[in-house]
Every structure is written in C-alpha cells, then in structure tokens.
BAZATOR-137759 format. One record per residue (C-alpha): y, x, z; residue in one letter; residue number from 1. Coordinates in nm, 3 decimals, decimal comma. Layout:
! residues N
Y:Y	X:X	Z:Z	r:A	k:NUM
...
END
This chain:
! residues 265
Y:5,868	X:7,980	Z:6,284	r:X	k:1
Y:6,135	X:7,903	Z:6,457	r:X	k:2
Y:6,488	X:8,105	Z:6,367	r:X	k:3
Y:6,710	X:7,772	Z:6,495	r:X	k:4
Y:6,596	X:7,895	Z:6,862	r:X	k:5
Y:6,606	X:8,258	Z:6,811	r:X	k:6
Y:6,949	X:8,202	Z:6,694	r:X	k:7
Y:7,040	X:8,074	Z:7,015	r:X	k:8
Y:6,898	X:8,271	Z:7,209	r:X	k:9
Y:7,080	X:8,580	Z:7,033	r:X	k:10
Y:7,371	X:8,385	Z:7,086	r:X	k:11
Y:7,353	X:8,286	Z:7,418	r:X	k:12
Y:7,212	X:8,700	Z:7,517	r:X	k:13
Y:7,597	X:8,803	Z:7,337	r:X	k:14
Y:7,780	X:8,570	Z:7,522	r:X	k:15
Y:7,679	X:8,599	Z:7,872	r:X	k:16
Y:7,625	X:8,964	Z:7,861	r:X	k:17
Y:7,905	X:9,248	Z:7,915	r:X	k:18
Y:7,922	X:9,364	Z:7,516	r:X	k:19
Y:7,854	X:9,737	Z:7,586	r:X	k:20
Y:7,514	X:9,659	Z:7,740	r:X	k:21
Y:7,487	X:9,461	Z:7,414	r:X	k:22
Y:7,552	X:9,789	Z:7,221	r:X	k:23
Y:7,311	X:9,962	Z:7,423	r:X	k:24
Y:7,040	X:9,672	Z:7,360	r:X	k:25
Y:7,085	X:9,722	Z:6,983	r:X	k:26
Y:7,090	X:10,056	Z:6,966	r:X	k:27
Y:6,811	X:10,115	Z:7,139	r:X	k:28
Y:6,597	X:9,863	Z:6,919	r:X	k:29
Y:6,729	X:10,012	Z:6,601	r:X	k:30
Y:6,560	X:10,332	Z:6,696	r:X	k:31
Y:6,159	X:10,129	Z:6,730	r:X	k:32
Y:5,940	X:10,105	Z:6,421	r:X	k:33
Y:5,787	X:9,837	Z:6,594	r:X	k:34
Y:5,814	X:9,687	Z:6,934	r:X	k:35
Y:5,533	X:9,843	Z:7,174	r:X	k:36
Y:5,516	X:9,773	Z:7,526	r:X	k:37
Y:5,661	X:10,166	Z:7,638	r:X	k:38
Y:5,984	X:10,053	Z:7,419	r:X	k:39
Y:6,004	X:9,717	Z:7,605	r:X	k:40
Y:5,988	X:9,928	Z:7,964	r:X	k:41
Y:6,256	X:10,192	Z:7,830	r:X	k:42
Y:6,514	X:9,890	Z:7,694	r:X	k:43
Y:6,427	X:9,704	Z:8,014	r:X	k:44
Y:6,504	X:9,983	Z:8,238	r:X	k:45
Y:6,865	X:9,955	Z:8,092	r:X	k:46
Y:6,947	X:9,636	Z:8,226	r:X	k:47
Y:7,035	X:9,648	Z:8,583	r:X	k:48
Y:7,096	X:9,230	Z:8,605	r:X	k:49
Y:6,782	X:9,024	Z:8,687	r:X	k:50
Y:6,926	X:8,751	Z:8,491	r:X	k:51
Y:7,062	X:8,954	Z:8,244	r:X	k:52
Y:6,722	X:9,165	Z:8,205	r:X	k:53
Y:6,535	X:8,749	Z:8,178	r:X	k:54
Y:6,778	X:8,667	Z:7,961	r:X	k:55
Y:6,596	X:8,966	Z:7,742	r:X	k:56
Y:6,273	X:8,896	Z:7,785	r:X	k:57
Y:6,282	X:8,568	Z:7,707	r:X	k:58
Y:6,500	X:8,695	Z:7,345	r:X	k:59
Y:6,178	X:8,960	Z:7,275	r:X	k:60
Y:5,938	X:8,684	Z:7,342	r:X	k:61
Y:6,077	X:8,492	Z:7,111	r:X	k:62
Y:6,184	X:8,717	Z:6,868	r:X	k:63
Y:5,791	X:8,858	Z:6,843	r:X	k:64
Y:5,604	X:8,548	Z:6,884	r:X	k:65
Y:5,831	X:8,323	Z:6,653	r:X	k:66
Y:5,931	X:8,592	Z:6,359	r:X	k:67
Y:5,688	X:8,856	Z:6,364	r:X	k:68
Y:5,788	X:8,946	Z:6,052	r:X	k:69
Y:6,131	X:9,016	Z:6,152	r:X	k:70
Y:6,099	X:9,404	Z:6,172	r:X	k:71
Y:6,319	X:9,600	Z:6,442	r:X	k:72
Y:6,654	X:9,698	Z:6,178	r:X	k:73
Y:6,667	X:9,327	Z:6,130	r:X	k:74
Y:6,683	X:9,210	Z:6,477	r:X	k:75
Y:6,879	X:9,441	Z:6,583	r:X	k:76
Y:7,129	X:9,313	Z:6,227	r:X	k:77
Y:7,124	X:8,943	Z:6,378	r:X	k:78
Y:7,194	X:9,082	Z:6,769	r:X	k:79
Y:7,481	X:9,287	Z:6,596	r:X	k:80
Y:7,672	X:9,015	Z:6,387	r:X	k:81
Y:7,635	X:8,775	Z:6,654	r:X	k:82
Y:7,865	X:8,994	Z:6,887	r:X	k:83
Y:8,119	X:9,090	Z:6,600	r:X	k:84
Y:8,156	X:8,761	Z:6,567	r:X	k:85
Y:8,209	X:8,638	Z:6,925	r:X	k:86
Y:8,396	X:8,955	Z:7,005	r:X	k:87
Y:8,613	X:8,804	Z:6,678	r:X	k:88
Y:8,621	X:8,474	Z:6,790	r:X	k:89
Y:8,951	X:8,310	Z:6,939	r:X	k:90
Y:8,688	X:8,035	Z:7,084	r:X	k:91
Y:8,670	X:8,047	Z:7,438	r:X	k:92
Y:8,268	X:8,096	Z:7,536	r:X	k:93
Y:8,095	X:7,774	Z:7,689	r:X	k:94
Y:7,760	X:7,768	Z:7,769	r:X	k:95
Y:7,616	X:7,428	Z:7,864	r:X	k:96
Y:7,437	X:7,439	Z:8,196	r:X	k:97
Y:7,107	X:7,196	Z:8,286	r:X	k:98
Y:6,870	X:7,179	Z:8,528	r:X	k:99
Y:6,573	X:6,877	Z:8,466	r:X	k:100
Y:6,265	X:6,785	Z:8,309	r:X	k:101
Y:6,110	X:7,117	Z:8,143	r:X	k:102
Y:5,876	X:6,912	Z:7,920	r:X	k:103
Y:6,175	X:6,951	Z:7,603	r:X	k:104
Y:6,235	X:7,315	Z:7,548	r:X	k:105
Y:6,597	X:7,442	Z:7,559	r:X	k:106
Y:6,750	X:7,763	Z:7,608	r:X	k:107
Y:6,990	X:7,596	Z:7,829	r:X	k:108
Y:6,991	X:7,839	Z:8,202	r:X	k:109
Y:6,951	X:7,642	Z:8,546	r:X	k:110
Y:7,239	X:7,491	Z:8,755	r:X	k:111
Y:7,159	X:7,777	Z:9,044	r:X	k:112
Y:7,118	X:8,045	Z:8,739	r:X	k:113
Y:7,470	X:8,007	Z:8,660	r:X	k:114
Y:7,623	X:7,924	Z:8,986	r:X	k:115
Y:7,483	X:8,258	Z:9,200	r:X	k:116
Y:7,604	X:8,471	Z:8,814	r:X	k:117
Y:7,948	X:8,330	Z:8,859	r:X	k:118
Y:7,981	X:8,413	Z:9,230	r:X	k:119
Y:7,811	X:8,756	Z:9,245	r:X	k:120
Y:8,032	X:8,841	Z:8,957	r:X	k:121
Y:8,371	X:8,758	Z:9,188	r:X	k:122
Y:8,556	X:9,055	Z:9,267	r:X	k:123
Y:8,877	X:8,930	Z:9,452	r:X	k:124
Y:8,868	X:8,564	Z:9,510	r:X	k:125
Y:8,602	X:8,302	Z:9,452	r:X	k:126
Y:8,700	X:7,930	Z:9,486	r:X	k:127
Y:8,406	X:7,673	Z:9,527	r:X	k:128
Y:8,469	X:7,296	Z:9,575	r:X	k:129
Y:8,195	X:7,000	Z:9,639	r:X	k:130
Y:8,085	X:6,689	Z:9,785	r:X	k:131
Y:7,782	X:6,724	Z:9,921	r:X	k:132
Y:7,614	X:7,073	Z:10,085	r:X	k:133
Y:7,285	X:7,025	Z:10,162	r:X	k:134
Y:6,976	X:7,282	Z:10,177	r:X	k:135
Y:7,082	X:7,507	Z:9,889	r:X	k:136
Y:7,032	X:7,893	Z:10,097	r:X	k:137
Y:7,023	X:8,091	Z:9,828	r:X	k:138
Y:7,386	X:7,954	Z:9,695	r:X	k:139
Y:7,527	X:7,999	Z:10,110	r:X	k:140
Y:7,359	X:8,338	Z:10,084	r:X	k:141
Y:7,535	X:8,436	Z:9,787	r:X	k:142
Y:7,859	X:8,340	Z:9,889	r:X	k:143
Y:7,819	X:8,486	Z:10,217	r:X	k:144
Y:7,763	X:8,848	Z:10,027	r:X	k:145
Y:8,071	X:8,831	Z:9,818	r:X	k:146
Y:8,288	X:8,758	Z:10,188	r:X	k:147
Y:8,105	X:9,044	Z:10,260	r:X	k:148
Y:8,228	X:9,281	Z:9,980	r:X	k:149
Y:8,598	X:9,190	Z:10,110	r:X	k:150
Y:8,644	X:8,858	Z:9,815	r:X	k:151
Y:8,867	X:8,581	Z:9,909	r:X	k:152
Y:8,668	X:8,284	Z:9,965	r:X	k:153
Y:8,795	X:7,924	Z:9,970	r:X	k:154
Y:8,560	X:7,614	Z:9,992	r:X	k:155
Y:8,694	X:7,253	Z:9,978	r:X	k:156
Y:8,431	X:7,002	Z:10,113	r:X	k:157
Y:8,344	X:6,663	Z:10,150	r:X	k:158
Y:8,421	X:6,615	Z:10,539	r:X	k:159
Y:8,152	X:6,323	Z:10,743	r:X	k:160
Y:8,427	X:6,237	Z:10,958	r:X	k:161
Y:8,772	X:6,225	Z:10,660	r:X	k:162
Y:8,490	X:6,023	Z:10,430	r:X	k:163
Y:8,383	X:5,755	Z:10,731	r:X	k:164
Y:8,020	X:5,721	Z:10,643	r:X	k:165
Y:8,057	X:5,831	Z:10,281	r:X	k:166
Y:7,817	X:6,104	Z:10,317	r:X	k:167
Y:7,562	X:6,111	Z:10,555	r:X	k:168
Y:7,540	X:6,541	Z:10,615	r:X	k:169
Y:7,891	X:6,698	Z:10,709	r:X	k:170
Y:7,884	X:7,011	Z:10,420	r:X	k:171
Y:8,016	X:7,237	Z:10,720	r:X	k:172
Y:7,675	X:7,195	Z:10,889	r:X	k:173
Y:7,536	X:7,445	Z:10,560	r:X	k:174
Y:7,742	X:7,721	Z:10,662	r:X	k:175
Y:7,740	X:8,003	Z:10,982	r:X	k:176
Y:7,949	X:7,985	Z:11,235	r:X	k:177
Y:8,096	X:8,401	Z:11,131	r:X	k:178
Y:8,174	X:8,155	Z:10,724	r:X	k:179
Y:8,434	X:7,980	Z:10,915	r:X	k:180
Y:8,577	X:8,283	Z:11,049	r:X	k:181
Y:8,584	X:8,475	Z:10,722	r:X	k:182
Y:8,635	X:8,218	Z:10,449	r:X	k:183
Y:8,889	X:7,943	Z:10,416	r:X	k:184
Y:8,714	X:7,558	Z:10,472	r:X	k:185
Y:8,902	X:7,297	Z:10,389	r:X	k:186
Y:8,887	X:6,847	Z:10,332	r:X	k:187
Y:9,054	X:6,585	Z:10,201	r:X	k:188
Y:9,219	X:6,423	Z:10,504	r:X	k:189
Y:9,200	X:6,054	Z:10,502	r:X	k:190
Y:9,533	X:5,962	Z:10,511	r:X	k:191
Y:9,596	X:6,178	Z:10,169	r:X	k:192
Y:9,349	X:5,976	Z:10,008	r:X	k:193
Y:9,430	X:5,682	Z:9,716	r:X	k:194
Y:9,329	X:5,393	Z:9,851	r:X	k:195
Y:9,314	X:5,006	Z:9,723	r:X	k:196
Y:9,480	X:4,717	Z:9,820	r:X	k:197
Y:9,174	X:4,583	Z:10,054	r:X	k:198
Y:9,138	X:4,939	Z:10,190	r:X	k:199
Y:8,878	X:5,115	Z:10,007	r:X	k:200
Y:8,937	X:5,502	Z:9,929	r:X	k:201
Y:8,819	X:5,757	Z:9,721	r:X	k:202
Y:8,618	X:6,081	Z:9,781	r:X	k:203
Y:8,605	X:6,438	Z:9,694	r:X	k:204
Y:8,394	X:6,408	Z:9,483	r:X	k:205
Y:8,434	X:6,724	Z:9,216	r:X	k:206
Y:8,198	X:7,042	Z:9,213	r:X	k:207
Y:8,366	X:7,340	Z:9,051	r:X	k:208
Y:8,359	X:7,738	Z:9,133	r:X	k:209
Y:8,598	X:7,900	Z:8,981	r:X	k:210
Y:8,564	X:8,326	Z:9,010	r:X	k:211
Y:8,826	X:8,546	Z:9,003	r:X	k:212
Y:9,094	X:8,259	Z:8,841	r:X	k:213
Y:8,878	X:8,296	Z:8,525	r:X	k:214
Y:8,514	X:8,212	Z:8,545	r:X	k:215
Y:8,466	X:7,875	Z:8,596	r:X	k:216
Y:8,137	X:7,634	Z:8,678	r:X	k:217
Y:8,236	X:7,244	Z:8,642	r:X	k:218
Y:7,900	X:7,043	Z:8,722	r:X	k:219
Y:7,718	X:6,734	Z:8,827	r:X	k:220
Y:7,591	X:6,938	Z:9,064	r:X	k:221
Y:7,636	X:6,931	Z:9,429	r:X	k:222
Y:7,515	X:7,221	Z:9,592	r:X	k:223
Y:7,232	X:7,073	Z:9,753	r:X	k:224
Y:6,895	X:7,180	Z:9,702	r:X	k:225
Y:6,786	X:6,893	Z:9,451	r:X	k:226
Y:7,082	X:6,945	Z:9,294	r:X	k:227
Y:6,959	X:7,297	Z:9,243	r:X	k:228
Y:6,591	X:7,235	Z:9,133	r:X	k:229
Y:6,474	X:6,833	Z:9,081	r:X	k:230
Y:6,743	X:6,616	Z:8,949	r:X	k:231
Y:6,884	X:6,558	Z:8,634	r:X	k:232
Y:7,210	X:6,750	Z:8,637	r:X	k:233
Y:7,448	X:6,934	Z:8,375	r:X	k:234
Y:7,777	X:7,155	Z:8,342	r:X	k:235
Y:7,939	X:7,394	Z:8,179	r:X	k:236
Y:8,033	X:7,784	Z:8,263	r:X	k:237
Y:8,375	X:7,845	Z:8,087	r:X	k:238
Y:8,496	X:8,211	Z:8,092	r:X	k:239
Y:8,873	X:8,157	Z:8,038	r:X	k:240
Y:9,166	X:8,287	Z:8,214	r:X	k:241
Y:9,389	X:8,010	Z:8,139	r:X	k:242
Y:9,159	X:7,717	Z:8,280	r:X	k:243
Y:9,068	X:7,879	Z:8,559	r:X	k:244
Y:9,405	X:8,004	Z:8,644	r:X	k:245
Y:9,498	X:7,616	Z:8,598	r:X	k:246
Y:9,231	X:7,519	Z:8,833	r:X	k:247
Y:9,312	X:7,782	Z:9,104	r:X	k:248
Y:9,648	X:7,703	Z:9,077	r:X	k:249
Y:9,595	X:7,333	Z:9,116	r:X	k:250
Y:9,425	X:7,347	Z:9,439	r:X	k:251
Y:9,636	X:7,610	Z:9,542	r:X	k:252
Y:9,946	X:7,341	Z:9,520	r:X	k:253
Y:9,718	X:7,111	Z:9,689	r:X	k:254
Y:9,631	X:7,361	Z:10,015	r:X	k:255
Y:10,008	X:7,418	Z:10,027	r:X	k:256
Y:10,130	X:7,056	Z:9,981	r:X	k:257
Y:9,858	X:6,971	Z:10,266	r:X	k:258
Y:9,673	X:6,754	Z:10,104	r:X	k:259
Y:9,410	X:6,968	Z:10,150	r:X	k:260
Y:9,396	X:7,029	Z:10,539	r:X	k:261
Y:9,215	X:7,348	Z:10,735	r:X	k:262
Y:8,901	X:7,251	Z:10,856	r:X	k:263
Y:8,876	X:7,256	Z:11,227	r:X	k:264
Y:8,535	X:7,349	Z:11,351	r:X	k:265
END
C-alpha cells in the first residue's frame, strides 16, 4: 500500500487542474459502486487535456492498484478535501519539475510536460528566455501555435556572435524565418555585458517562460532536445501573478533600457 504516493498524486491532479473539471472528476466518481472500465471511458471522455486526462490515469492506476480497498465515496472524500484546501490556501502552487533517470519513481511531470502546458495555456503574451536552442520541435512548434492564435511572443536568446564562441549553435538557427517576423527575438549585446578586469564576460544564461505575466517555468533546462528528454534537469512551474508580473516587468525594463537589443536576422 502506498497512500504517501496517492496523496500526491491527488495533490498534484488539484493543483494543476482548472477546479471545476475537478468538481466534475469527483462527482462523477461519487456516483460508481466500483470502478469498471465503461466508468473510466465516461470520466475520461470529460477531460479534453491530454495531460490533464494522463494526469488521471495515472491517479486511477494508482488509486486501484495501491488501495483497492479504498471504495469510490472515499476517493472521491480525499480528491474533495484536497481542493478545499488548496482552493483555501494563501500558498502560492509550486510543482517541482524533473526530467532524468526513471529507475526512482516520482510523480514529478517532465521538463517538456510542463513547458508546452505553460505555453499552450498563454492567452495574450508568452515570454520565453534561454541559452541554448537546440533540436527541441515540439517546444518551436508550440510556440509557433500560440503566435498563431494572435499571443504576444517575446524570446531572449543566447546570440553565437554577442557570446564570441560561448555557444557553439546560434538559438535563432531553431526558429522559421515567418518567427522572426511575428515574434519579438532579442540578445544580450556584448557591450551590456559585466565583464572582469582581464576581460572575461558573462552570458545569458537563465531559462524561464513566463505566460500571461503569471505562469511561470524557471529551469535548468535549455530548450534543447537533451534538455527535454536525457539529462538530469529540474525546475519549478509557479502560478503567481505577482512573480511573474515581476519577471515580465524586469525584462520589460531591460528591452526598453536596451540592454536587451532586437535581433537582426
């Protein structure tokens, strides 16, 4: 038995998961005597998300295979106090973010997991900063659909030619030609960088992505496609209005100040 990782998977399902499809979840599994596999299909079929809808699977799973003799009133109890008390909470949610070895299990989601949630979830602008772009399509793809659906996309980058051998792959190489036309690209131009006495300077070097000034993704990660799927990184997906509005604002000042610079293709 093991009610330590049921727990947080109930908790984790709450947090990440718009609370009236929570309602729905538990209402639905109030009504089963026990769970059959034509009440799985009809509370599946509620969930539009793929991520949400794995994210459920994987809380059923567990739920059946770890406390059978949990019955359906009881689950459905646990699934129920765990959102009064987030929706109580004056905690702002984290949820820690890994992507590495899968011989220890976790319930922790994958770097890419949380990264294409938080930008398919941007409405008006999306924000995405990193070092290195490398080979990660599915993350380019993504943001290429929110530009699409009219969201106001800005991407600071590493720059080959700013860093002077720092990075081997300009990040502007990831993106389409019809990016640089719709989104806003821009680097750290050399001569705004802190250097040392003997001439050394520093890099950009952060990887956030910050949606809508209130969803925000700070990582290890670059978005790279080892990043994505074979090293050892972790973050954390913060859904807060105030840091993300501080974040935003920050490079905002930055953009306007010019030490960020436009991109030139």
């Amino acid at each position: 038995m093991n009610k330590p990782l049921l727990a947080t998977l109930i908790s984790n399902f709450v947090r990440t998961t718009p609370s009236e499809t929570v309602q729905e979840v538990i209402i639905e599994i109030q009504k089963w005597q026990d769970p059959s596999t034509i009440q799985r299909t009809k509370l599946l079929s509620l969930i539009h998300g793929p991520q949400t809808k794995a994210k459920l699977v994987e809380l059923l799973d567990c739920w059946i295979s770890t406390n059978p003799q949990m019955n359906s009133q009881c689950f459905a109890f646990c699934i129920n106090s765990s959102l009064h008390t987030y929706q109580t909470s004056c905690i702002s949610p984290v949820e820690l973010i890994w992507t590495g070895p899968e011989d220890v299990p976790t319930s922790f989601r994958r770097t890419d997991q949380a990264l294409l949630e938080l930008i398919s979830e941007a409405k008006e602008q999306l924000l995405v900063v990193s070092f290195a772009v490398y080979k990660a399509q599915l993350i380019i793809d993504a943001i290429e659909r929110a530009i699409l659906h009219n969201v106001k996309v800005t991407i600071c980058l590493e720059d080959s030619t700013e860093a002077q051998g720092k990075i081997s792959v300009a990040g502007s190489k990831a993106f389409s030609s019809s990016m640089f036309r719709l989104a806003n690209f821009y680097v750290w131009p050399l001569e705004k960088r802190l250097h040392t006495q003997d001439g050394k300077f520093g890099s950009l070097h952060a990887k956030i992505a910050v949606a809508d000034r209130k969803k925000v993704f700070i990582s290890s990660a670059n978005l790279t496609d080892f990043a994505m799927g074979l090293n050892m990184e972790m973050g954390v997906l913060i859904d807060d209005g105030g840091i993300g509005e501080q974040i935003t604002r920050l490079f905002d000042a930055m953009i306007l100040n010019s030490t960020l610079k436009k991109y030139q293709v």
